[in-house]
N, CA, C and O atoms as a printed pandas DataFrame, in Angstrom:
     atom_number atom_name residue_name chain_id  residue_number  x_coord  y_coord  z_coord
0              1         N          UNK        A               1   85.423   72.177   52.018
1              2        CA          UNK        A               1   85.901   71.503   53.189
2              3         C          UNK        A               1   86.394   72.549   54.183
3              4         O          UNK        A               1   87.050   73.518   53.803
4              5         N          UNK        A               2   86.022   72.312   55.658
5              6        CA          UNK        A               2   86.733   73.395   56.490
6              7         C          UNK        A               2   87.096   72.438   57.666
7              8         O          UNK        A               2   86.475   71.566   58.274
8              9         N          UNK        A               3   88.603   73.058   57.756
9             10        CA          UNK        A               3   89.359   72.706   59.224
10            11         C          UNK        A               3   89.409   73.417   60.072
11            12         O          UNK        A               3   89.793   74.587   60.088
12            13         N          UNK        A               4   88.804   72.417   61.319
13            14        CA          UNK        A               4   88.641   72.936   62.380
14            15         C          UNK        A               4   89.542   72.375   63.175
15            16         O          UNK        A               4   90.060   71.258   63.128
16            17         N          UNK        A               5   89.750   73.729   64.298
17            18        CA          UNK        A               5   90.549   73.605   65.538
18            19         C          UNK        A               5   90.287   72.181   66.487
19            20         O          UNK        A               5   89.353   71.852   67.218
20            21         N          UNK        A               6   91.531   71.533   66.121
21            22        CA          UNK        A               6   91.022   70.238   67.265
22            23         C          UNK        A               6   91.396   70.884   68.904
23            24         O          UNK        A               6   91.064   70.016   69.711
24            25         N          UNK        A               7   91.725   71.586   69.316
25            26        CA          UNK        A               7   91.865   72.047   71.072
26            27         C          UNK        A               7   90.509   72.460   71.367
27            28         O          UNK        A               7   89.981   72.017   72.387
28            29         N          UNK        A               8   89.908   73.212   70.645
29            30        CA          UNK        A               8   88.188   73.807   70.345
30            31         C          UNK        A               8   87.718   72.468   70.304
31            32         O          UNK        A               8   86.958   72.199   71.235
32            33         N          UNK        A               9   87.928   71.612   69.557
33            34        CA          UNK        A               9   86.832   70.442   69.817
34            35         C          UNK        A               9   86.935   69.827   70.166
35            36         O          UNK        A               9   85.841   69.296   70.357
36            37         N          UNK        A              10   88.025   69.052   70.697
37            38        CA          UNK        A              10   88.338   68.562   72.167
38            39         C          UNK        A              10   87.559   68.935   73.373
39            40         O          UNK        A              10   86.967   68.185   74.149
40            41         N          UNK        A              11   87.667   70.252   73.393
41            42        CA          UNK        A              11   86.824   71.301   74.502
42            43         C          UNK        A              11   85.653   70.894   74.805
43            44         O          UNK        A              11   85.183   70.634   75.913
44            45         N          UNK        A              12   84.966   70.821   73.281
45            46        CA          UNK        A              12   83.189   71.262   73.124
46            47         C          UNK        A              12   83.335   69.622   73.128
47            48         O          UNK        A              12   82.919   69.734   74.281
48            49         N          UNK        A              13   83.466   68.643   73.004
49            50        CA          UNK        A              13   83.357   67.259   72.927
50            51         C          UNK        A              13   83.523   67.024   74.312
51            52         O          UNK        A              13   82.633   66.282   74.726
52            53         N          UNK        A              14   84.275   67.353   75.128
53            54        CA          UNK        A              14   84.577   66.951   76.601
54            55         C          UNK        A              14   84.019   67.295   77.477
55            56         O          UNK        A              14   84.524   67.270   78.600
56            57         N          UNK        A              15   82.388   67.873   77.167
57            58        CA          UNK        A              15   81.189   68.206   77.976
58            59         C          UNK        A              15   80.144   67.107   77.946
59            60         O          UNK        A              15   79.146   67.050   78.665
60            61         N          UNK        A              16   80.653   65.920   76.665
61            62        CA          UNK        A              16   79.615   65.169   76.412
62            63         C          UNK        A              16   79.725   64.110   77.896
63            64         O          UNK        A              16   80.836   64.089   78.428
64            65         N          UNK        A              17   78.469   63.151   78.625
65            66        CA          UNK        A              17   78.250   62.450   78.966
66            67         C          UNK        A              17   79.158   60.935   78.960
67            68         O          UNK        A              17   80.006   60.564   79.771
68            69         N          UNK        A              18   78.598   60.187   77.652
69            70        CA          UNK        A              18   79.256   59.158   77.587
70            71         C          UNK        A              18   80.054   59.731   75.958
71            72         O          UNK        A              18   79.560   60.435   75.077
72            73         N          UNK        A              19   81.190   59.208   76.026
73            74        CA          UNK        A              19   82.537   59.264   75.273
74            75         C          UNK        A              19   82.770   58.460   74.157
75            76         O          UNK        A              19   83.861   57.914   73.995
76            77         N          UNK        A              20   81.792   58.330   73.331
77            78        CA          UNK        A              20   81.683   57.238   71.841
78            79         C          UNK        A              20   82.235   57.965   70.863
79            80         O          UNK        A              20   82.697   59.105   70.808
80            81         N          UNK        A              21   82.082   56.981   70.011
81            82        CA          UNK        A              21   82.321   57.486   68.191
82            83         C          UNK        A              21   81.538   57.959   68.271
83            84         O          UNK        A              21   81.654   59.180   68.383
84            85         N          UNK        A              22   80.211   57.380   68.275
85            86        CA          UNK        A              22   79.188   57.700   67.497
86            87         C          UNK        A              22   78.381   59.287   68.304
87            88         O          UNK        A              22   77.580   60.152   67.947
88            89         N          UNK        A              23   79.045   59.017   69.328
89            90        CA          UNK        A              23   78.445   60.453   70.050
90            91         C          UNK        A              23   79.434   62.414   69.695
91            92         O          UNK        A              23   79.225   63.624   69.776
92            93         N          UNK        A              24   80.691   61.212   69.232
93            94        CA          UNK        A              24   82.135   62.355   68.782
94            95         C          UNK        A              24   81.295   62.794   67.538
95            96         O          UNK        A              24   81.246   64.002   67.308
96            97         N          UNK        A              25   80.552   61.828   66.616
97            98        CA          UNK        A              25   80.063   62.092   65.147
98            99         C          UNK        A              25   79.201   63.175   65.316
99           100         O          UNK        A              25   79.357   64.243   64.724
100          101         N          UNK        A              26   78.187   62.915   66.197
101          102        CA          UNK        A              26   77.278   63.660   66.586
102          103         C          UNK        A              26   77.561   65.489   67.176
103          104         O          UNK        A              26   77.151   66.543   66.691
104          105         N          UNK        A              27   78.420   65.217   68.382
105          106        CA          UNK        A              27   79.214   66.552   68.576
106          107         C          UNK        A              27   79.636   66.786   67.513
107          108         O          UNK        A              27   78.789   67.394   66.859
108          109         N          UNK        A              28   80.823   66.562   66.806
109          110        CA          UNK        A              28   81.053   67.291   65.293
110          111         C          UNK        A              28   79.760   67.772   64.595
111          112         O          UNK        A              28   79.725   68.990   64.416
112          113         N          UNK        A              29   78.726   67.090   64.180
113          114        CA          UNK        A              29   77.930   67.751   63.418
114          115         C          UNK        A              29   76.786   68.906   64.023
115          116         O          UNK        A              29   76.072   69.698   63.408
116          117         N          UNK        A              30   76.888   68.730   65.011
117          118        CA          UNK        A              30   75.929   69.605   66.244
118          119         C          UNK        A              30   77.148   71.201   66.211
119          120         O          UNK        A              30   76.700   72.327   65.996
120          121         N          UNK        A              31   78.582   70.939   66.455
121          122        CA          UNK        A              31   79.392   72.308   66.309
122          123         C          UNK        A              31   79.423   72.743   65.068
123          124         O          UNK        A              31   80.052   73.784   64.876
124          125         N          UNK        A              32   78.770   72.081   63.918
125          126        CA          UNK        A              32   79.107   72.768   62.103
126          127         C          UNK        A              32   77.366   73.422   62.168
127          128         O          UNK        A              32   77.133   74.522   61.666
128          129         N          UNK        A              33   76.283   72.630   62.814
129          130        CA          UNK        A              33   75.170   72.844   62.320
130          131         C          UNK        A              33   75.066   74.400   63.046
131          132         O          UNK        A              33   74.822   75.402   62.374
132          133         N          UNK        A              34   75.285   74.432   64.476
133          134        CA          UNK        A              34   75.535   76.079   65.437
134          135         C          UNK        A              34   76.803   77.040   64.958
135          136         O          UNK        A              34   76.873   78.225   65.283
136          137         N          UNK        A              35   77.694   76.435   64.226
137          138        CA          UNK        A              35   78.316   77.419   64.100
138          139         C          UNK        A              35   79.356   77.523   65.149
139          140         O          UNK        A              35   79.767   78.644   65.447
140          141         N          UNK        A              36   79.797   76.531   65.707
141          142        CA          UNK        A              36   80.410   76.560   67.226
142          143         C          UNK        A              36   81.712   76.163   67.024
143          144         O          UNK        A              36   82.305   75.777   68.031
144          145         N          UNK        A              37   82.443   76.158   65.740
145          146        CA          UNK        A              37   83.945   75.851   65.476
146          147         C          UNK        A              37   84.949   76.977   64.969
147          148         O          UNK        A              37   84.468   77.973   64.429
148          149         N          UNK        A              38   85.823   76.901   65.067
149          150        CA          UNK        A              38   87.192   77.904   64.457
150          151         C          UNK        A              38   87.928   77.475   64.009
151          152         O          UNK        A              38   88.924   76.988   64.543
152          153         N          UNK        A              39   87.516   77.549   62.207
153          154        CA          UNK        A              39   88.065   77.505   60.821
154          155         C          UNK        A              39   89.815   77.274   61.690
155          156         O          UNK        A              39   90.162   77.556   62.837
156          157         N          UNK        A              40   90.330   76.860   60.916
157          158        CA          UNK        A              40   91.748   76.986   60.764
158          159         C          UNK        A              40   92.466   76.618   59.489
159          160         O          UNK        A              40   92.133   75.563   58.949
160          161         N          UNK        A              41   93.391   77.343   58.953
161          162        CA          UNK        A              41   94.299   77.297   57.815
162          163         C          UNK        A              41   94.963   76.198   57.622
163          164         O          UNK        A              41   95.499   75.636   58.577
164          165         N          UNK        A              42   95.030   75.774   56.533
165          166        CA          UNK        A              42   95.514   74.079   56.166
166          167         C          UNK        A              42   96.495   74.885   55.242
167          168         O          UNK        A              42   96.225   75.886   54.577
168          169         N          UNK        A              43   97.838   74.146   55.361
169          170        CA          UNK        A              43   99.403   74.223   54.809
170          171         C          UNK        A              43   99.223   73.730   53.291
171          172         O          UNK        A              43   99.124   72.511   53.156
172          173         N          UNK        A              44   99.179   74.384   52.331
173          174        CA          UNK        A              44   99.089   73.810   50.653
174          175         C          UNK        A              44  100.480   72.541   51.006
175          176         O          UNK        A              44  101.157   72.454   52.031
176          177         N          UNK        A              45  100.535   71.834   49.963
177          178        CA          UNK        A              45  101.047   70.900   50.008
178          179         C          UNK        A              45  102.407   71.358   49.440
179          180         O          UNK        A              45  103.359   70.593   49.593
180          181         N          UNK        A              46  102.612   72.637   48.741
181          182        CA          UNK        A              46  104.028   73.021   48.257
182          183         C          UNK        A              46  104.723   73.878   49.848
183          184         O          UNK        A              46  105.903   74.034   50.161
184          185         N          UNK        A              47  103.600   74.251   50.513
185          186        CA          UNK        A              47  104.521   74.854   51.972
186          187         C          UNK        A              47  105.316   73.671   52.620
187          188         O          UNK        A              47  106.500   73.644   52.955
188          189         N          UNK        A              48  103.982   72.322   52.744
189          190        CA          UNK        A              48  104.997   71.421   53.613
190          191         C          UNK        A              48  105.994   70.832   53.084
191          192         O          UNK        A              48  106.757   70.399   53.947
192          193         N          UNK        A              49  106.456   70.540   51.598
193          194        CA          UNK        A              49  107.106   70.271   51.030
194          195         C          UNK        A              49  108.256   70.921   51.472
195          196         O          UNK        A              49  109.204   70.272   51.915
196          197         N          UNK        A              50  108.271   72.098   51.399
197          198        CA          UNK        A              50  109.400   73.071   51.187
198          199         C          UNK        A              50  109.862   72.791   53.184
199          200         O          UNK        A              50  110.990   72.484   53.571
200          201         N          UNK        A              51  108.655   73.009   54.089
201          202        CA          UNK        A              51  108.904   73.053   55.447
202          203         C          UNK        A              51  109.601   71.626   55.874
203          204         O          UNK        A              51  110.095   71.648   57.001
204          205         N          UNK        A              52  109.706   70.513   55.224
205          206        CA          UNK        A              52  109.958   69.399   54.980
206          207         C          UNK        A              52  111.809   69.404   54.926
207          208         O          UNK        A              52  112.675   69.234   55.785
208          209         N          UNK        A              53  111.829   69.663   53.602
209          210        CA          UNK        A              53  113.188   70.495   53.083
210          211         C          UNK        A              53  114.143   71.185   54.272
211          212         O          UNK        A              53  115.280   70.849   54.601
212          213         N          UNK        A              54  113.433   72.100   54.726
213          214        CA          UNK        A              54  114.267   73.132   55.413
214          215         C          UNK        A              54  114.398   72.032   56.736
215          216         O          UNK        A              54  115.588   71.811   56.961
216          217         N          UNK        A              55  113.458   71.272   57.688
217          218        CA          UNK        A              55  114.170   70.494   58.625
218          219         C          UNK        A              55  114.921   69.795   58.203
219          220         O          UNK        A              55  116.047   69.899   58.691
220          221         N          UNK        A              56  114.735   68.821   57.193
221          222        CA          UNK        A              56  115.795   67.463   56.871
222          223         C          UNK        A              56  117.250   68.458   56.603
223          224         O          UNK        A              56  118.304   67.860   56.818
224          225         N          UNK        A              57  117.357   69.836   56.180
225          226        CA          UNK        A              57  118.252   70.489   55.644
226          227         C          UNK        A              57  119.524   71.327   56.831
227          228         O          UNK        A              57  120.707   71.652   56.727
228          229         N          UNK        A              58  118.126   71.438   58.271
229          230        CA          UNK        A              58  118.562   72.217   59.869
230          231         C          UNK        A              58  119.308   70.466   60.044
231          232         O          UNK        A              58  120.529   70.475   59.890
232          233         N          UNK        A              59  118.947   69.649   60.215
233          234        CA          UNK        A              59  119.033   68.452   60.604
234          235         C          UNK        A              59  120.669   67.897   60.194
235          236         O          UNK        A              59  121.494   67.318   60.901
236          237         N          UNK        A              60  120.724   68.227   59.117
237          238        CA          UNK        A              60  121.994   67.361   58.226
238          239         C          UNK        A              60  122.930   68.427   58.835
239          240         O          UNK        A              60  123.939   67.895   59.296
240          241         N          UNK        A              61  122.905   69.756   58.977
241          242        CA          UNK        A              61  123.777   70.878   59.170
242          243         C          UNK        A              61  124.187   70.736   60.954
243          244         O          UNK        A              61  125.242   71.147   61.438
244          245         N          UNK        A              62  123.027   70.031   61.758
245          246        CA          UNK        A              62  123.287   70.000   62.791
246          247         C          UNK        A              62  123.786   68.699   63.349
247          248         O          UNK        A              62  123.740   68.529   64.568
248          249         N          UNK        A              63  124.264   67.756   62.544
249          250        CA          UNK        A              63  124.582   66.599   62.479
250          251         C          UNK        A              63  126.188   66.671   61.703
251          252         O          UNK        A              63  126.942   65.843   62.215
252          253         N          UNK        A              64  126.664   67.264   60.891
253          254        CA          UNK        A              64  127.799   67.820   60.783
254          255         C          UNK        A              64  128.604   68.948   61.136
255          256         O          UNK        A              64  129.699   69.047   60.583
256          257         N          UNK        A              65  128.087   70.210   62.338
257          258        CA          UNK        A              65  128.452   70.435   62.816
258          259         C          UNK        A              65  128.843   69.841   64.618
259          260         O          UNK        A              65  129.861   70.289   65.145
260          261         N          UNK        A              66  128.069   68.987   65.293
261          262        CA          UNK        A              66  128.206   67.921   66.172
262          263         C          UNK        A              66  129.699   67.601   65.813
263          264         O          UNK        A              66  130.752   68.021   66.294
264          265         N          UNK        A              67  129.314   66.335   64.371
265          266        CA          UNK        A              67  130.525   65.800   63.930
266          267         C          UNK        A              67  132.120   67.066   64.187
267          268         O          UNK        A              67  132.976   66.873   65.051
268          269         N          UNK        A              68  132.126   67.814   63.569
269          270        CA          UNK        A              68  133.195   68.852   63.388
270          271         C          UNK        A              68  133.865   68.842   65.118
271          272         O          UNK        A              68  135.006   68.542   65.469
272          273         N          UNK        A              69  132.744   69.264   65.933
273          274        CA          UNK        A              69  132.881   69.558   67.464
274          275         C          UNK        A              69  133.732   68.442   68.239
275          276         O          UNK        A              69  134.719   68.454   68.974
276          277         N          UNK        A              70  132.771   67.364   67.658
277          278        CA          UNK        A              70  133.623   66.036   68.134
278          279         C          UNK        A              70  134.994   65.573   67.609
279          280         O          UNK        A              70  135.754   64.956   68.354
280          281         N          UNK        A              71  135.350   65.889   66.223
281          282        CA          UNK        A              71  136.651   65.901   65.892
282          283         C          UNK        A              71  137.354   66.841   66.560
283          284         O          UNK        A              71  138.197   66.209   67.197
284          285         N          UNK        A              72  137.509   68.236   66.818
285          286        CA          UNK        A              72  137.624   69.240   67.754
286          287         C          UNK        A              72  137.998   68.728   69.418
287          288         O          UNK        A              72  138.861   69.051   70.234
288          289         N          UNK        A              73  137.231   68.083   69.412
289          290        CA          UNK        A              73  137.201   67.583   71.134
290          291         C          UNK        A              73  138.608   66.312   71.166
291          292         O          UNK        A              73  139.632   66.344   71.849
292          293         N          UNK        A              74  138.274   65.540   70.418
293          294        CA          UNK        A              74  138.945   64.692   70.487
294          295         C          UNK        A              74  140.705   64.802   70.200
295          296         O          UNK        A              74  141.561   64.161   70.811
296          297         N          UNK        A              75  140.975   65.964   68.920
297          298        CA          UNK        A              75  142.116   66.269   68.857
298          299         C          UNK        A              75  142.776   66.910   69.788
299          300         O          UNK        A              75  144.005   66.973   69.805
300          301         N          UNK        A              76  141.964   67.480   70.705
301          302        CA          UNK        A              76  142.329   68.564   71.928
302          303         C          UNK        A              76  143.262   67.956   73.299
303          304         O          UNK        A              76  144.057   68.452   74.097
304          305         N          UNK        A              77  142.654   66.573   73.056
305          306        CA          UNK        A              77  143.398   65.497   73.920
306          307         C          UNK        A              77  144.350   65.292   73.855
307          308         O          UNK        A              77  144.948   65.032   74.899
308          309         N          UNK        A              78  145.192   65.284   72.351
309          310        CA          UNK        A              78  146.437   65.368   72.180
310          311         C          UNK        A              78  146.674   66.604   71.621
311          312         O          UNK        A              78  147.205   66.775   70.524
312          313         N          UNK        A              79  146.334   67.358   72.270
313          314        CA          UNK        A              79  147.051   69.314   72.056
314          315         C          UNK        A              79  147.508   69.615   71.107
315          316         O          UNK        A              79  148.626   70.087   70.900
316          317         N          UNK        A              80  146.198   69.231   69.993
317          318        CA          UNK        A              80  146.307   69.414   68.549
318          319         C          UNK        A              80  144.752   70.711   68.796
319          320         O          UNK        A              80  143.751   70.407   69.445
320          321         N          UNK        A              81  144.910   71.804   68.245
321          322        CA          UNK        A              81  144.280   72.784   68.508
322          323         C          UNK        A              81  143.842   73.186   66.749
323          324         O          UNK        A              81  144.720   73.199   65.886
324          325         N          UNK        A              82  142.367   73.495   66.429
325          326        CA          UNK        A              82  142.111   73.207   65.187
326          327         C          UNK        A              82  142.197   74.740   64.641
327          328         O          UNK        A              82  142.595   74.953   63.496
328          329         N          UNK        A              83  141.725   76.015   65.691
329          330        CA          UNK        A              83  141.327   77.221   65.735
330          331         C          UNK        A              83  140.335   77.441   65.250
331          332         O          UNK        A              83  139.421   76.620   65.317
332          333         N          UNK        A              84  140.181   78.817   64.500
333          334        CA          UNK        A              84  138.748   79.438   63.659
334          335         C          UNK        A              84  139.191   78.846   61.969
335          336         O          UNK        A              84  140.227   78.890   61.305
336          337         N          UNK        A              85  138.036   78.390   61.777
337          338        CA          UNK        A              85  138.793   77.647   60.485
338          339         C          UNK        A              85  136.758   77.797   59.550
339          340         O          UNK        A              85  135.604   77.646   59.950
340          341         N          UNK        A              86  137.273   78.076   58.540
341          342        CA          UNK        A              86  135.669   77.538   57.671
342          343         C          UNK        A              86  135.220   76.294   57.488
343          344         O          UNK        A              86  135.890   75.367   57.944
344          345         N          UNK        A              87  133.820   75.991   56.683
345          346        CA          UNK        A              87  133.900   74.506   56.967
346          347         C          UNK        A              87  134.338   74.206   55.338
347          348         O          UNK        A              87  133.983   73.104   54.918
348          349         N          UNK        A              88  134.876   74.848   54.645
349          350        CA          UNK        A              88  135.534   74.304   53.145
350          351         C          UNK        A              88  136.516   73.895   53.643
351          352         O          UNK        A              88  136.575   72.672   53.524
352          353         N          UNK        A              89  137.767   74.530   54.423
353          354        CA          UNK        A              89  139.261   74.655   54.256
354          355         C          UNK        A              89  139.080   73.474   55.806
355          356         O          UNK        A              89  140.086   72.879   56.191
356          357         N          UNK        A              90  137.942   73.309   56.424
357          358        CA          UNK        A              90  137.887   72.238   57.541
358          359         C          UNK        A              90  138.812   70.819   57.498
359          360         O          UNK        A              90  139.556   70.431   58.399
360          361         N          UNK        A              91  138.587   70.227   56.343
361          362        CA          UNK        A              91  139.028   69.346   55.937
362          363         C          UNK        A              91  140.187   69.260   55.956
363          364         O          UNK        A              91  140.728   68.557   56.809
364          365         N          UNK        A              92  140.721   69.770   55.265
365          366        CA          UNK        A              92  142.754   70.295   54.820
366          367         C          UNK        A              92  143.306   70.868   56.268
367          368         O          UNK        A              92  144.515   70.722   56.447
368          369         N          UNK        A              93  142.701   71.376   57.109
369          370        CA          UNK        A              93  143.249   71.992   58.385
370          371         C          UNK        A              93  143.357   70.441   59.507
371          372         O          UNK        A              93  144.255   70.437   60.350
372          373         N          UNK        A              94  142.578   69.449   59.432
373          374        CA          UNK        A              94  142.645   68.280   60.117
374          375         C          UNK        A              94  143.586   67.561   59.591
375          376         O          UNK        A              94  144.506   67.102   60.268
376          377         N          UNK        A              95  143.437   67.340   58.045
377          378        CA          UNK        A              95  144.448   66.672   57.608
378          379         C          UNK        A              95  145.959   66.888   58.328
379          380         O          UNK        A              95  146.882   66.113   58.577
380          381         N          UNK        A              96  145.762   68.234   58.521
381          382        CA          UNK        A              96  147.491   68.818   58.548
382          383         C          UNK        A              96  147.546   68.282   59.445
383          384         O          UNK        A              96  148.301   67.317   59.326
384          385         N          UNK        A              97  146.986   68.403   60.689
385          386        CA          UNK        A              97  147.075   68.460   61.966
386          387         C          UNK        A              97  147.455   66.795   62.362
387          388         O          UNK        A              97  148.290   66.359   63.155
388          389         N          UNK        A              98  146.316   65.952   61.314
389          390        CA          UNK        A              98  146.804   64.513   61.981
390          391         C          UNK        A              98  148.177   64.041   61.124
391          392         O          UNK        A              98  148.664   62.962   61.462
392          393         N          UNK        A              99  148.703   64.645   60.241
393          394        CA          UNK        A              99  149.852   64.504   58.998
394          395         C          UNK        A              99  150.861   63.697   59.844
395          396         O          UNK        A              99  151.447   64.164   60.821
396          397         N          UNK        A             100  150.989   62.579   59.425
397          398        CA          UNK        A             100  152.210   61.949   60.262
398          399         C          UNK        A             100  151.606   61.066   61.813
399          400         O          UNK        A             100  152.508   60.511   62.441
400          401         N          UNK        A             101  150.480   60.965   62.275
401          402        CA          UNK        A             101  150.275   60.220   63.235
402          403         C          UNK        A             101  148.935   58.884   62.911
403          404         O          UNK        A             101  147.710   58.807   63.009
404          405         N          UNK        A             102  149.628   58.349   62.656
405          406        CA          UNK        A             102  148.499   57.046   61.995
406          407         C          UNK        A             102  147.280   56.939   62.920
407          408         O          UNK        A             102  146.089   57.144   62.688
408          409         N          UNK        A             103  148.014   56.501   64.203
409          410        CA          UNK        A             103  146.626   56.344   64.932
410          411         C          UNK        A             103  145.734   57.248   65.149
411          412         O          UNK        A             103  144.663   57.010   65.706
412          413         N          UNK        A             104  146.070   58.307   64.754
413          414        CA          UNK        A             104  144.365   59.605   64.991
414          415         C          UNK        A             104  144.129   59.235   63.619
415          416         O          UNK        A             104  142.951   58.977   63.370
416          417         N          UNK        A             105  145.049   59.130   62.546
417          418        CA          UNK        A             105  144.576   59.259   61.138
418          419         C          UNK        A             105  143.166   58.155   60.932
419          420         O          UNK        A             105  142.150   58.198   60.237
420          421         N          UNK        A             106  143.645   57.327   61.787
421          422        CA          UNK        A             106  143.250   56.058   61.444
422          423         C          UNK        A             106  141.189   56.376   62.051
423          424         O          UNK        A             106  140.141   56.026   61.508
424          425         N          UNK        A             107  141.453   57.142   63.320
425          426        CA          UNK        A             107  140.046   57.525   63.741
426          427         C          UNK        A             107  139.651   58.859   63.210
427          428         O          UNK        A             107  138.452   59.113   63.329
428          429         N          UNK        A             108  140.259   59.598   62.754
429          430        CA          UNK        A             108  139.604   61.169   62.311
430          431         C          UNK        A             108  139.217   60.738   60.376
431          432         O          UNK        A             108  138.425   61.226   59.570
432          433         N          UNK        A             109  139.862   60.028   60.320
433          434        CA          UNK        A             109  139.658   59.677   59.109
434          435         C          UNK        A             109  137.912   59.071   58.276
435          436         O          UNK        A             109  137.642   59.342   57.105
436          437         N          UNK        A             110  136.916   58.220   59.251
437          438        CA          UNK        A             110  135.872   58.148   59.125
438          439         C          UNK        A             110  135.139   59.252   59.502
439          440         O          UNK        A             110  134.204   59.554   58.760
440          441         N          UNK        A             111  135.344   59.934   60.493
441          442        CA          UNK        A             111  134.771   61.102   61.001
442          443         C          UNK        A             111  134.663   62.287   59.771
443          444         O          UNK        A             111  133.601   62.909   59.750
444          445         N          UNK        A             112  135.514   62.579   58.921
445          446        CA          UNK        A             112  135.785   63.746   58.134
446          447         C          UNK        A             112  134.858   62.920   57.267
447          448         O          UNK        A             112  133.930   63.653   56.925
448          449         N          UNK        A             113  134.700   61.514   56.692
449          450        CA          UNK        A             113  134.495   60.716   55.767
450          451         C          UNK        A             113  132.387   61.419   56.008
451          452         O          UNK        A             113  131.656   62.050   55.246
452          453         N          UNK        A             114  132.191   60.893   57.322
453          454        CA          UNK        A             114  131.055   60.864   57.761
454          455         C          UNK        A             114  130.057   62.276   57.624
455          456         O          UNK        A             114  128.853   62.405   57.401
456          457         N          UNK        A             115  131.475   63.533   57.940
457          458        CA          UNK        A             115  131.202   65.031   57.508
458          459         C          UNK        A             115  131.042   65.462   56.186
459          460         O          UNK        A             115  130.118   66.239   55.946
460          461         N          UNK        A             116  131.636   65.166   55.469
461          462        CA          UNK        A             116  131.573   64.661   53.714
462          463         C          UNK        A             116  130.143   64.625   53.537
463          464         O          UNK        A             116  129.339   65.544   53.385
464          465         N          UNK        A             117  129.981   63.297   53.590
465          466        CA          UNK        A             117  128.629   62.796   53.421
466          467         C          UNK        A             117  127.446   64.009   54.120
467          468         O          UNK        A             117  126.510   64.397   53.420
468          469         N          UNK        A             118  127.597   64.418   55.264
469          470        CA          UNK        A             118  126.480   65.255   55.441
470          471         C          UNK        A             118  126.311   66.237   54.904
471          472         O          UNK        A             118  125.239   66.655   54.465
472          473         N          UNK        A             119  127.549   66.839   54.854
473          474        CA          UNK        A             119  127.572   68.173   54.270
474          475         C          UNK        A             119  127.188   68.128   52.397
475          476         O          UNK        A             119  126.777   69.194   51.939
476          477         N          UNK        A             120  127.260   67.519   51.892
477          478        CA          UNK        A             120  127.455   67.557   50.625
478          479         C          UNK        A             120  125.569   67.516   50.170
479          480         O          UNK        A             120  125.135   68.450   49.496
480          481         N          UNK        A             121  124.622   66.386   50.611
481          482        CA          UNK        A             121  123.257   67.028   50.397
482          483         C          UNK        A             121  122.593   68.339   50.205
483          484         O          UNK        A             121  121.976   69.091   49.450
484          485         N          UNK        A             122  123.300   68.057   51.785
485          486        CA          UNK        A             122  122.341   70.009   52.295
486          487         C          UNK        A             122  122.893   71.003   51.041
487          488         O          UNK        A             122  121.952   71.761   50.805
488          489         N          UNK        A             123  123.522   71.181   50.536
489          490        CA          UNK        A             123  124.424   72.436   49.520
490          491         C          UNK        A             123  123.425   71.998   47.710
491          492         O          UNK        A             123  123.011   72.843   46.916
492          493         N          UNK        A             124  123.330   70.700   47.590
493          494        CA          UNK        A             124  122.820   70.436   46.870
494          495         C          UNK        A             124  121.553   70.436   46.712
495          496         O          UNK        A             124  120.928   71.026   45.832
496          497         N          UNK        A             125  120.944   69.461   47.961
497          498        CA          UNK        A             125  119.622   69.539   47.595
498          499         C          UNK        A             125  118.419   70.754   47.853
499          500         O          UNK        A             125  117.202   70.768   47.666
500          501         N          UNK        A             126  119.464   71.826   48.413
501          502        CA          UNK        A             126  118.103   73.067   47.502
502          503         C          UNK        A             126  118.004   73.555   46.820
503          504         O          UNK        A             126  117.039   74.261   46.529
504          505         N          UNK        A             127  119.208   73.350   46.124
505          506        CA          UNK        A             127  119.316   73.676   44.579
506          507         C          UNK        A             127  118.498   72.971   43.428
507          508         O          UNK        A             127  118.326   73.326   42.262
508          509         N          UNK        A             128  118.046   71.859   44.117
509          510        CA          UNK        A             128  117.586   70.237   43.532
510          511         C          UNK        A             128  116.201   70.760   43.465
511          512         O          UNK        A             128  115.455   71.005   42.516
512          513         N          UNK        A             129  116.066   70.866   44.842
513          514        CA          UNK        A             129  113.999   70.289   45.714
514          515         C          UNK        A             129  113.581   71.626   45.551
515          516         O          UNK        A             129  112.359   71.485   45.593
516          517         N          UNK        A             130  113.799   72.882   45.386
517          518        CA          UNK        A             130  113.131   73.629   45.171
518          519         C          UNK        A             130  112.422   74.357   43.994
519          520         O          UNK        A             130  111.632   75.273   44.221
């Protein structure tokens, strides 16, 4: 089996006349019979797997750091300042900060809940999927 460049055959197809299937069938087999295509490399099925992995993995990391920013933003309103902090000790540094005020507790509290949840896949599952 060989894959060919669809921009190349797009190209060589978009000289044809009238614009059918049955004329696309024809161009395809007219560019294999001349020799008029450029092979291209097909992804084994363990690359996309893994390339799979690594977005859902950019994805979750960029979806709990958002989260973090937005807790950040929001405490800033009431001149609660979080500083340079890691994202282990993240948790315990908010806590402190909302310690004693129910009503942020009451909203930072799903937010950290929501950071939890993201963060905890990504650490695992490449330890898992790979």
């Amino acid at each position: 089996m060989i894959c060919i460049e669809t921009r190349h055959a797009k190209a060589f197809l978009k000289a044809q006349v009238s614009k059918t299937d049955r004329n696309d069938a024809r161009g395809i087999a007219q560019m294999m019979r001349d020799n008029l295509f450029r092979p291209v490399h097909a992804k084994t099925l363990t690359s996309q797997k893994r390339q799979m992995l690594l977005t859902a993995r950019k994805l979750l990391q960029e979806k709990a750091i958002a989260i973090e920013n937005d807790i950040r933003g929001l405490l800033r309103n009431f001149a609660l300042r979080v500083g340079i902090i890691g994202t282990i000790s993240f948790d315990a540094r908010i806590q402190d900060l909302v310690d004693g005020l129910a009503y942020l507790a009451a909203i930072i509290e799903p937010l950290l809940a929501a950071r939890q949840k993201l963060r905890e896949p990504s650490r695992r599952c490449i330890a898992n999927c790979l």
